[in-house]
N, C-alpha and C positions, 0 to 999 in steps of 0.2 A: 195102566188103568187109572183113570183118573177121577178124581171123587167130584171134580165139578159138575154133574150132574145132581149128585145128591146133595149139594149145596145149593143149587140154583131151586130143586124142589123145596126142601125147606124154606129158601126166600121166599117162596110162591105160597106158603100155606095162609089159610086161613087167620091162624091165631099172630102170627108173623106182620100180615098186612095189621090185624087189629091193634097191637104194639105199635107199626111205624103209624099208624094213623089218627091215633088217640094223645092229644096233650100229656096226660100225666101219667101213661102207661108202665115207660120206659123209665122215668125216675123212680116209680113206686118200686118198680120191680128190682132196680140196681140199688134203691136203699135199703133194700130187706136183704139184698145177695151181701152188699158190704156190711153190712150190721153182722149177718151170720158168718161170714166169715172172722170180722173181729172175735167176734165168740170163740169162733174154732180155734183161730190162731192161741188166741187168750190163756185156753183151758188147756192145749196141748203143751204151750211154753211150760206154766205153771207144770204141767207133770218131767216135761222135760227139765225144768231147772231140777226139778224134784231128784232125777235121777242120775245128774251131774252133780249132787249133795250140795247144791247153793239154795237151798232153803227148804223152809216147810219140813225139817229131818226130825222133827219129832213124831211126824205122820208118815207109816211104811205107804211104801210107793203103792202096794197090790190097794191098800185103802182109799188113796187122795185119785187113783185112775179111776178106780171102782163108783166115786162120790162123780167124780165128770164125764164118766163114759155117755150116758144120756145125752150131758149136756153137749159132748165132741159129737156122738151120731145126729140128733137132729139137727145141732146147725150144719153138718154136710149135707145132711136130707134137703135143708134149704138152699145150700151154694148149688149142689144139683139142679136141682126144679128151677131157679130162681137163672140159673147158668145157663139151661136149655133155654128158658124164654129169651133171657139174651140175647144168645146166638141166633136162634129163629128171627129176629127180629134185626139182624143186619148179617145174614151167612155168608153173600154174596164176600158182604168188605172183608169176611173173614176170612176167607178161601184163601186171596194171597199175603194174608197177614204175617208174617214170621214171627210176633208176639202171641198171636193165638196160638201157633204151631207149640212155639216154645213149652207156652202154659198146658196147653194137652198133652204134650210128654210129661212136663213135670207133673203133674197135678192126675195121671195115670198112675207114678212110680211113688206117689205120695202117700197116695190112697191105698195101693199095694202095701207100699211100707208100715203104713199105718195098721192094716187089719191082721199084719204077719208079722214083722221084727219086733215092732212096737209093744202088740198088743202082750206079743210075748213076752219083752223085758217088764212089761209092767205088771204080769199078772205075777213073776214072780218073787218069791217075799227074799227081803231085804238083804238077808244074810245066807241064800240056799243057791239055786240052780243055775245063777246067770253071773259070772264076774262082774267086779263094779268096774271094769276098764271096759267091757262088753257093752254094759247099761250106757255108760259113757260114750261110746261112740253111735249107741241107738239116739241116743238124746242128739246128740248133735248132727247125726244124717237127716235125724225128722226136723227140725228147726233147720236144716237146709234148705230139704227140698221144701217145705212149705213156704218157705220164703221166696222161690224159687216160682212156686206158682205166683202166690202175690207180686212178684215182680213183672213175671209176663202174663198177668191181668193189666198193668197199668200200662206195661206196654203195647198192648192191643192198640190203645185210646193217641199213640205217641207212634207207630213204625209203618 
């Protein structure tokens, strides 16, 4: 079964053509995707060093996640919405791109990651429920795969 159908309709949509058609559509849209995404990346490192104890250890983890939870949900809120217009706006090129392919598995298993291992190593407090060798390998699978999208974001633009 092959999804180029549903690729080729979204090339065809309305808001699609209005993106490829429009001067400053496509930059406004991709400098609010990468702004939001430096956010995300930013606020997750920050709790990820947190929980491989390289810094901020005077602040338990369940606090300093709790203080950027906000701030990690809507800048995904914006990588999404901001991601979608993207894609609408060249799906065709994307179809056979193996950097888009890449960045949609990672950035599936990220998100995943994120709302389940993650959320759990962080909620729990410092000295109880989750090993610090545990916490430590959650810290560093999320600063993987996140990087992991970011890389085949840029690779879209390059393969």
């Amino acid at each position: 079964m092959s999804l180029f159908p549903f690729f080729e309709w979204c090339d065809n949509t309305a808001i699609s053509a209005w993106i490829r058609d429009t001067t400053w559509s496509f930059p406004v849209i991709e400098t609010f995707h990468i702004l939001a995404l430096t956010l995300l990346y930013g606020t997750i490192l920050i709790v990820d060093l947190r929980l491989l104890g390289m810094g901020m250890r005077r602040q338990p983890t369940r606090f300093l996640a709790g203080e950027l939870r906000s701030w990690m949900n809507a800048s995904l809120a914006v990588i999404l919405v901001t991601g979608v217009l993207l894609f609408l706006s060249e799906a065709i090129r994307c179809y056979g791109n193996d950097g888009f392919r890449f960045k949609m598995v990672f950035l599936f298993f990220a998100v995943t990651f994120h709302f389940t291992a993650f959320r759990r190593a962080t909620a729990a407090d410092d000295e109880s429920r989750m090993s610090l060798g545990m916490k430590k390998v959650v810290a560093l699978v999320s600063m993987t795969l996140w990087l992991a999208v970011g890389v085949g974001g840029r690779a879209i633009a390059f393969v």
